[in-house]
KEKE-3310 file (N, C-alpha, C; in steps of 0.2 Angstrom, whole numbers, plus 5000, padded with zeros to 4 digits):
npx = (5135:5145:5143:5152:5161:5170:5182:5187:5182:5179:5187:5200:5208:5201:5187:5188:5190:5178:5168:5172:5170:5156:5152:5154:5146:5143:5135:5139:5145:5150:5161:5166:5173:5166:5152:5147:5155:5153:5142:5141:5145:5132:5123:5126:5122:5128:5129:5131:5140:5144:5158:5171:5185:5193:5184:5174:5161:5156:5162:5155:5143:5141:5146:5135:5125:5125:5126:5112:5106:5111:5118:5128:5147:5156:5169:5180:5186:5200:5205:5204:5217:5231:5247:5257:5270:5285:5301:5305:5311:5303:5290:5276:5271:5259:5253:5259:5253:5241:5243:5247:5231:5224:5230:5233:5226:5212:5208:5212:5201:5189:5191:5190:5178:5170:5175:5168:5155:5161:5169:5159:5151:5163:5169:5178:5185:5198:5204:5220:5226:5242:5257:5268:5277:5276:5286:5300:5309:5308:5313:5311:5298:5293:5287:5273:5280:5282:5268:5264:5274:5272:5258:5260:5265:5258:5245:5252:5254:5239:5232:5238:5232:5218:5216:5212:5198:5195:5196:5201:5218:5222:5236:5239:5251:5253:5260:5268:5255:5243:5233:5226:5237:5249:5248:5242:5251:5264:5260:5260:5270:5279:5273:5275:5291:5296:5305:5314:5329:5329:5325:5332:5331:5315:5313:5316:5315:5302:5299:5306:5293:5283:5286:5287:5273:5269:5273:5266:5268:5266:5252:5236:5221:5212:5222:5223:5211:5207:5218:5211:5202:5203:5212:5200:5189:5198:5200:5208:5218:5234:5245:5251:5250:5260:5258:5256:5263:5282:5280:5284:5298:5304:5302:5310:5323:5325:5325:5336:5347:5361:5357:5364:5366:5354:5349:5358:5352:5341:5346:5350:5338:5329)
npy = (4631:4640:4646:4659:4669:4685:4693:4707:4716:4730:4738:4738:4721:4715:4720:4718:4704:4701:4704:4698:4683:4686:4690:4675:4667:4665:4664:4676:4684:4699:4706:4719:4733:4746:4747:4756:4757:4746:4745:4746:4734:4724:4729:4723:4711:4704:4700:4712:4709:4718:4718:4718:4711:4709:4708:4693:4693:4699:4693:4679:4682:4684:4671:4663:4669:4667:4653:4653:4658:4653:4640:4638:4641:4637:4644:4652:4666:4675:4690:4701:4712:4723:4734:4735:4747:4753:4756:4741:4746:4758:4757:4752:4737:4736:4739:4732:4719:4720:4721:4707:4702:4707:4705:4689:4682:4685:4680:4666:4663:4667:4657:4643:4644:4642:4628:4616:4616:4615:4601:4595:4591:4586:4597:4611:4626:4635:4654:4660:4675:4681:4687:4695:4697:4689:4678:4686:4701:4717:4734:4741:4733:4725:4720:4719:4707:4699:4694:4690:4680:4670:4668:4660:4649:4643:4644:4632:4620:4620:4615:4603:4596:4595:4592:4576:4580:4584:4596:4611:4623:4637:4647:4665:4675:4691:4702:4720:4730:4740:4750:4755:4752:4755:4769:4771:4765:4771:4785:4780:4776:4786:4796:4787:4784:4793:4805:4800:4791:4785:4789:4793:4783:4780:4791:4790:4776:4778:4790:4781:4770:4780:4786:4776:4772:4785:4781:4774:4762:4744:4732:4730:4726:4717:4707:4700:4695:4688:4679:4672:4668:4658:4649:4646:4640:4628:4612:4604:4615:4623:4624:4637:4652:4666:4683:4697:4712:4711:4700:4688:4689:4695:4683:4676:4680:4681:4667:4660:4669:4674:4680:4692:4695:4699:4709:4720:4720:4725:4737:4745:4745:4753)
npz = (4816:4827:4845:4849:4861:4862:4871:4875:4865:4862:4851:4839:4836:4845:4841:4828:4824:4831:4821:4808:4815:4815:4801:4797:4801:4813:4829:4840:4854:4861:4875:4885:4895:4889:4885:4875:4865:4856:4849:4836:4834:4839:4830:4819:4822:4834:4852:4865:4880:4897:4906:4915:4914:4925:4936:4945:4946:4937:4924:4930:4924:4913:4908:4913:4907:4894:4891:4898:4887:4874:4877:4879:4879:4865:4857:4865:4863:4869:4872:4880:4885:4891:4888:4901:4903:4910:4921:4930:4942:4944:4942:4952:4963:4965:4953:4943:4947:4944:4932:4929:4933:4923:4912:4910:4923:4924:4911:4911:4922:4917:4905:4915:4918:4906:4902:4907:4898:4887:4886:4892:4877:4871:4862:4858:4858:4861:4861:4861:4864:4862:4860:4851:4860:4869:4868:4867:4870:4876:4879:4895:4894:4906:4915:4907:4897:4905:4908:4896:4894:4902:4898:4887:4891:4902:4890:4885:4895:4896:4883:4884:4894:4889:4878:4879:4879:4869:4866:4858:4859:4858:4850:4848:4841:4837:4826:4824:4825:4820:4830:4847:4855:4857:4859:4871:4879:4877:4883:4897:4899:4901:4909:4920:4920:4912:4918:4927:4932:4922:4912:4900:4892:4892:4884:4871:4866:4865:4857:4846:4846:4843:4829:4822:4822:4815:4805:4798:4798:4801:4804:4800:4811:4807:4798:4810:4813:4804:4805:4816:4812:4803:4813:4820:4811:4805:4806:4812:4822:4822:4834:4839:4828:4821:4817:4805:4807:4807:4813:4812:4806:4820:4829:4821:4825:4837:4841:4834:4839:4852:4868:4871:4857:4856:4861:4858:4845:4849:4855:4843:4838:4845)
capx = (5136:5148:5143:5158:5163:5176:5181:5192:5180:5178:5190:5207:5208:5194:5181:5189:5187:5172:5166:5174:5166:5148:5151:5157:5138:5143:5133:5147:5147:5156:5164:5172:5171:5165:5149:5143:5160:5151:5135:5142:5145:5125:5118:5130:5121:5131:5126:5135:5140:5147:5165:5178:5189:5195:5177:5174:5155:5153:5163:5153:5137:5141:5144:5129:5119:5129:5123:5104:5104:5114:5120:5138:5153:5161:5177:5182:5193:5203:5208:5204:5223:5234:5255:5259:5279:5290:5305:5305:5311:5297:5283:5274:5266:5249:5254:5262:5248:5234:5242:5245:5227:5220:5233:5234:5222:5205:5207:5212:5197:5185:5192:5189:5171:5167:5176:5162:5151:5166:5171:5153:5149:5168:5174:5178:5193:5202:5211:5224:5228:5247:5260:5278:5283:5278:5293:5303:5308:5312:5315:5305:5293:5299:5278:5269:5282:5281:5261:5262:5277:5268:5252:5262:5269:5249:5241:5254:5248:5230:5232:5239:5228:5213:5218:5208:5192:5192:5197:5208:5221:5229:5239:5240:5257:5253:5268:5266:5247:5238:5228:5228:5239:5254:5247:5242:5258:5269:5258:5260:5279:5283:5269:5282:5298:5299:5308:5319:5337:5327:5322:5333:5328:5309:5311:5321:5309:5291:5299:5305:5285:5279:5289:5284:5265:5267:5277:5261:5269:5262:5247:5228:5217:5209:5226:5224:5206:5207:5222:5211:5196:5208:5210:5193:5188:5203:5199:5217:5221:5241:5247:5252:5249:5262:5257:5256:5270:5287:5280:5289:5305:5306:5304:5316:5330:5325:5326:5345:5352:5360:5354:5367:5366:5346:5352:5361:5347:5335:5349:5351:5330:5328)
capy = (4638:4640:4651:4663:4673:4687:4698:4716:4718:4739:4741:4735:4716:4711:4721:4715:4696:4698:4705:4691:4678:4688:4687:4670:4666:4662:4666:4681:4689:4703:4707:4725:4738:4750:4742:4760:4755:4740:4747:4744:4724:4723:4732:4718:4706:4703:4704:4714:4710:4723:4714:4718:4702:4707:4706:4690:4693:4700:4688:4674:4684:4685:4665:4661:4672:4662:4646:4653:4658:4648:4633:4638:4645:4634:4647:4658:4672:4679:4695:4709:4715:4729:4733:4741:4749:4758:4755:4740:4752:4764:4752:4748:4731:4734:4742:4725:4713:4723:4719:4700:4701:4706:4700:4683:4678:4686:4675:4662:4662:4666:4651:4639:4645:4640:4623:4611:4614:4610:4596:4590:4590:4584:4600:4618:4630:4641:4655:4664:4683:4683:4691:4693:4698:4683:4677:4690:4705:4723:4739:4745:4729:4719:4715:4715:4703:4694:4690:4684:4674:4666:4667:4656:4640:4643:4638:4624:4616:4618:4611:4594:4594:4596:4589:4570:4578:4587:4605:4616:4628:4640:4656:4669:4681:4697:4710:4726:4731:4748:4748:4760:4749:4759:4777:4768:4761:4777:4791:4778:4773:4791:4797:4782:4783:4798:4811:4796:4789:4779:4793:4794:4776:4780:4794:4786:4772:4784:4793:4775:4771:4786:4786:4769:4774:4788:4781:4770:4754:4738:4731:4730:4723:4711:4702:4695:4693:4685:4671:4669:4665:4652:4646:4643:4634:4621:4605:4604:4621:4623:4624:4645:4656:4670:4684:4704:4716:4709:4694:4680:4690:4695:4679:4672:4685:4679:4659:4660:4673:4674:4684:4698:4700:4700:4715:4723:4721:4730:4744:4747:4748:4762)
capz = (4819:4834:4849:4851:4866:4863:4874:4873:4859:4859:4848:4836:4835:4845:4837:4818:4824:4833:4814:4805:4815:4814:4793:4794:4799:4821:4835:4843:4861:4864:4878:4885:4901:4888:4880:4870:4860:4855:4847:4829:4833:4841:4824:4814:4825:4842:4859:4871:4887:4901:4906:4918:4916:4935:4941:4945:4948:4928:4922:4932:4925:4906:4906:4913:4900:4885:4894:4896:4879:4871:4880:4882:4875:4861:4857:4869:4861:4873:4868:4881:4888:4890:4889:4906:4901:4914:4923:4935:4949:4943:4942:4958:4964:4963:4945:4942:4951:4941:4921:4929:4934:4916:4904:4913:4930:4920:4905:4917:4926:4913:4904:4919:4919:4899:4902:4909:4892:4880:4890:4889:4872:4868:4857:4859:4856:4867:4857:4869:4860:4866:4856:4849:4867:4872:4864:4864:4876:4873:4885:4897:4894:4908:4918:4902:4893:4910:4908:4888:4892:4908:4895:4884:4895:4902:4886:4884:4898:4895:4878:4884:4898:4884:4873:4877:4880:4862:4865:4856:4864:4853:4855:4842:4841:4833:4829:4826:4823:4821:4838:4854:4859:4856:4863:4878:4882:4878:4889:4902:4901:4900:4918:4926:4919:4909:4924:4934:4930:4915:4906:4891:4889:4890:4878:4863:4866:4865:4849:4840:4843:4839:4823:4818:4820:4811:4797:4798:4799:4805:4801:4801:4815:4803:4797:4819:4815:4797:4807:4821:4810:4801:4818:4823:4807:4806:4811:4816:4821:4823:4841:4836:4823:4821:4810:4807:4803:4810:4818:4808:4808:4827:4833:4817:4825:4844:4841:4830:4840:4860:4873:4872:4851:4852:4865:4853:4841:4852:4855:4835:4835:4850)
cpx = (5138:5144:5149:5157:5171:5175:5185:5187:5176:5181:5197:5205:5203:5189:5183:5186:5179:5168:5166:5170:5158:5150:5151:5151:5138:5138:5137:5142:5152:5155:5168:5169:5168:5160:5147:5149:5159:5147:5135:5140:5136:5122:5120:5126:5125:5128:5130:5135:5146:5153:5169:5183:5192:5190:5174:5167:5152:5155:5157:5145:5136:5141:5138:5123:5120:5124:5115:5102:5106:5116:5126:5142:5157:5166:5174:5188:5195:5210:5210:5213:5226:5242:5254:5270:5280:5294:5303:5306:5305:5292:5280:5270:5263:5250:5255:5255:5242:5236:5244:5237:5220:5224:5232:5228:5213:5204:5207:5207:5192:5186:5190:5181:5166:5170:5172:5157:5155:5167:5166:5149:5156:5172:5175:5187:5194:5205:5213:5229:5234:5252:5270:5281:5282:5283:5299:5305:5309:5308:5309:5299:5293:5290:5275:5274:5280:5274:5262:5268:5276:5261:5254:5262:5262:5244:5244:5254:5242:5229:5234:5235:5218:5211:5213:5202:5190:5193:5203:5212:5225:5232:5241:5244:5256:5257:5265:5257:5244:5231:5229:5233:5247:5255:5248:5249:5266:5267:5262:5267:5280:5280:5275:5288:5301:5305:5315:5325:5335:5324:5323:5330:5320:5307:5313:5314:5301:5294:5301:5299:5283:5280:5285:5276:5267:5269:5271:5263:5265:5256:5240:5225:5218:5216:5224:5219:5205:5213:5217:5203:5200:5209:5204:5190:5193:5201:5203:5220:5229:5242:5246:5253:5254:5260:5255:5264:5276:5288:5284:5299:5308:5306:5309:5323:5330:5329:5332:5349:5352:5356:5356:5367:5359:5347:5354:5356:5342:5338:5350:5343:5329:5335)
cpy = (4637:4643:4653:4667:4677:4694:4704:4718:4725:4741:4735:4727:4711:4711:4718:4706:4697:4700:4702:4686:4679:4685:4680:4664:4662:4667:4672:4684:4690:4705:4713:4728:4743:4748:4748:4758:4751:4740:4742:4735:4724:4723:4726:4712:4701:4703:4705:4711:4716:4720:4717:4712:4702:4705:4699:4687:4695:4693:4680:4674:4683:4677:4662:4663:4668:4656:4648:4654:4657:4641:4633:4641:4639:4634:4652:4661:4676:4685:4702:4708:4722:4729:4739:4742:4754:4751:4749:4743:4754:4760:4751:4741:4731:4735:4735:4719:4714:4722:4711:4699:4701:4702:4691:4680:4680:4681:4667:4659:4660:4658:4645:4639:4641:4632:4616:4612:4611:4604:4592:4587:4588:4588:4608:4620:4636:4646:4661:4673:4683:4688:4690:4694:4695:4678:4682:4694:4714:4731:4741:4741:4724:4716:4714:4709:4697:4690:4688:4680:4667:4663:4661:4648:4640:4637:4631:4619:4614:4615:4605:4594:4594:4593:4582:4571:4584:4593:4607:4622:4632:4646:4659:4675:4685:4700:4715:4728:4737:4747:4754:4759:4755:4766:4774:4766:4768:4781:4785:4776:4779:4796:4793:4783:4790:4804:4808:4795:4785:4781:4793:4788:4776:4784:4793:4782:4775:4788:4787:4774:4776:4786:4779:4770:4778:4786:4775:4761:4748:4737:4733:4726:4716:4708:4696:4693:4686:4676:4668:4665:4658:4648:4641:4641:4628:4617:4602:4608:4621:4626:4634:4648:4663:4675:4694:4705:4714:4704:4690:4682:4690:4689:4674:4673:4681:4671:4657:4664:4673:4679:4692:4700:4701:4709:4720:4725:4729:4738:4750:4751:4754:4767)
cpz = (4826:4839:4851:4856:4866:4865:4871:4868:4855:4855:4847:4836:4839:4842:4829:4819:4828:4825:4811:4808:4813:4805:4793:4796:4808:4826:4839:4849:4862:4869:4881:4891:4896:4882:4875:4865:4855:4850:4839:4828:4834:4835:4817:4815:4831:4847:4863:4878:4891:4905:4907:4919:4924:4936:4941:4945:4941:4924:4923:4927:4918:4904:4907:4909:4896:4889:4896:4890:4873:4868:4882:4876:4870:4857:4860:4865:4865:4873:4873:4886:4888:4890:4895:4903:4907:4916:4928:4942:4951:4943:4948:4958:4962:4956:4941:4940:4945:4934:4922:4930:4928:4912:4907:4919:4928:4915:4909:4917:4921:4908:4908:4918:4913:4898:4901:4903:4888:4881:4888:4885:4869:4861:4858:4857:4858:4861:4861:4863:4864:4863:4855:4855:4870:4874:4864:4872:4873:4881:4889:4901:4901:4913:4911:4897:4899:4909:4901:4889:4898:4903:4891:4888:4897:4898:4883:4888:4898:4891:4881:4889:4894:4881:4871:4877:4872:4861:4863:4859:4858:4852:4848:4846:4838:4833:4830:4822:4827:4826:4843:4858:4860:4859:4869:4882:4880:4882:4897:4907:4902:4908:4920:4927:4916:4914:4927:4930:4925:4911:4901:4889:4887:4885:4872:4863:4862:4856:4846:4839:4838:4829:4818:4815:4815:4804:4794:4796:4804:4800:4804:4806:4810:4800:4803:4815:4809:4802:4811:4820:4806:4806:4821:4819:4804:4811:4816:4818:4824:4831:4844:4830:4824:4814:4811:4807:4809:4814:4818:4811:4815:4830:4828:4823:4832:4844:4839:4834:4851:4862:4869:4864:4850:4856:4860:4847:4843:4854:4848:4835:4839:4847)
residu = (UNK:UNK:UNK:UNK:UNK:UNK:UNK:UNK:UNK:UNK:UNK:UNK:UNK:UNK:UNK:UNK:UNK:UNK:UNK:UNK:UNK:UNK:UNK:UNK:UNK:UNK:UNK:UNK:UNK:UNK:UNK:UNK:UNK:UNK:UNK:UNK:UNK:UNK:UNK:UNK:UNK:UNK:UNK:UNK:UNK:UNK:UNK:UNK:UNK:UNK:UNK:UNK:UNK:UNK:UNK:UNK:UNK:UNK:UNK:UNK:UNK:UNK:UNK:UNK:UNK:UNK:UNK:UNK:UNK:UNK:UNK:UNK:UNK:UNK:UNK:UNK:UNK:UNK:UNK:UNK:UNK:UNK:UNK:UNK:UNK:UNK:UNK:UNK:UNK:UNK:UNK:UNK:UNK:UNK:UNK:UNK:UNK:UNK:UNK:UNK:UNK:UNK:UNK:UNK:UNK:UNK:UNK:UNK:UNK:UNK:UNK:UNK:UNK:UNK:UNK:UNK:UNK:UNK:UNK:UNK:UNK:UNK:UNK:UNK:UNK:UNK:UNK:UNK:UNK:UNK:UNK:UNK:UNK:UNK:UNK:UNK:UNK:UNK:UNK:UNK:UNK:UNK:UNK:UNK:UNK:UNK:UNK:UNK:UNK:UNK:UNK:UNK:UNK:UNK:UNK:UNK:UNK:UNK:UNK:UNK:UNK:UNK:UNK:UNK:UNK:UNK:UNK:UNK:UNK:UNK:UNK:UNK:UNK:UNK:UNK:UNK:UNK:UNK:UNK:UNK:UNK:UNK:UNK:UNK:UNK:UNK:UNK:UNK:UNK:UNK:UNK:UNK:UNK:UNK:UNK:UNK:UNK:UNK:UNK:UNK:UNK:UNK:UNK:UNK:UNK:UNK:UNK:UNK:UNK:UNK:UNK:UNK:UNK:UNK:UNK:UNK:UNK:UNK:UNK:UNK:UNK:UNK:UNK:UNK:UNK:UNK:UNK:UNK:UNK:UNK:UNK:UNK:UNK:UNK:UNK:UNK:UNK:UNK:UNK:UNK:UNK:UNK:UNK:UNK:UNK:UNK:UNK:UNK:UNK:UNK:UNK:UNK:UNK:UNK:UNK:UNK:UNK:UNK:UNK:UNK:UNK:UNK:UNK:UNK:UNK:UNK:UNK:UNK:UNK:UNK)
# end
């Protein structure tokens, strides 16, 4: 039995994996700003912690609980993020600074803190929640694509730097996946960008999602959760896992085709 630590875990593919790992018979700590969200996991058999991956004083305070009532973290699931969308024009700095700050410099950090027990006992596993847009790009996206394609080259250095003392590093692509994620990321493109010189763009864009949700496209939390437990029981787990509705395809179309026809692609779908 592992001790797991996985964060975002209020809701959509963290709460399904931290579920999964509880049946699969692991120690689990979850992780989120919103621990009454949580409850469900606790009554499963979890333990919540209270976790702003910017705070680096929560952060600091959740691993040192694992480590007194544990010993240490032995998979980190690095899940909690967010899609910031608007215009680069439209976008401010700090707006920028604040989704590298969660999607990438929280995980970051918290990773560097759960290191020194894996290291010690000679085995643990990273798994880095990235996504198609890692790989990929599409309108609008241009900070959040920026931290999951920084997230990427990331864990492919930590992986070879890991690599001789036993730890696994491994990044999980999800596509399209029934989540918040999608409201969240249209109200906020549409406050930024909806009114400016980059509006028709943000409304085509807000009604293709919309559309998609409604047409109930994508998939279920628990496909991520079901790969990312495949993950964390492989002795050898694969470098990445791509998986979830359009995953395979979008980055088929991305890898075979130029710049300017994946362009064209992205102009057919809005």
């Amino acid at each position: 039995m592992d001790t797991v630590l996985v964060t975002g875990a209020s809701s959509g593919i963290g709460k399904a994996t931290a579920t999964r790992l509880l049946q699969d018979g692991h120690r689990v700590y979850v992780a989120a700003r919103r621990v009454d969200r949580m409850q469900d996991l606790v009554d499963r058999g979890a333990t919540a912690l209270a976790m702003d991956i910017t705070d680096d004083a929560q952060v600091r305070a959740a691993v040192e609980q694992i480590e007194q009532e544990a010993g240490g973290v032995d998979v980190l699931v690095n899940n909690a993020g967010f899609g910031l969308f608007g215009s680069v024009e439209e976008t401010s700095l700090d707006d920028a600074r604040y989704q590298f700050e969660v999607n990438l410099f929280g995980l970051a950090r918290l990773t560097q803190l759960v290191l020194p027990h894996m290291r010690a006992q000679g085995r643990g596993t990273i798994v880095n929640v990235s996504s198609v847009g890692g790989k990929i790009f599409t309108p609008l996206g241009a900070w959040y694509h920026a931290t999951k394609h920084a997230l990427e080259g990331w864990s492919d250095c930590l992986r070879f730097e890991l690599a001789p003392h036993g730890v696994d590093v491994v990044v999980i692509e999800p596509g399209v996946i029934r989540t918040e994620f999608g409201d969240v990321m249209v109200d906020a493109m549409l406050e930024r960008s909806g009114d400016g010189p980059y509006g028709e763009l943000a409304h085509a864009l807000a009604k293709a999602s919309q559309e998609t949700y409604d047409a109930g496209v994508g998939s279920e939390p628990q496909v991520i959760a079901d790969t990312i437990a495949k993950a964390v029981h492989a002795r050898r787990p694969r470098t990445r896992y791509a998986a979830g509705k359009y995953a395979k395809p979008l980055l088929a179309v991305r890898r075979f085709s130029s710049d300017r026809m994946f362009e064209r692609v992205l102009k057919a779908m809005v």
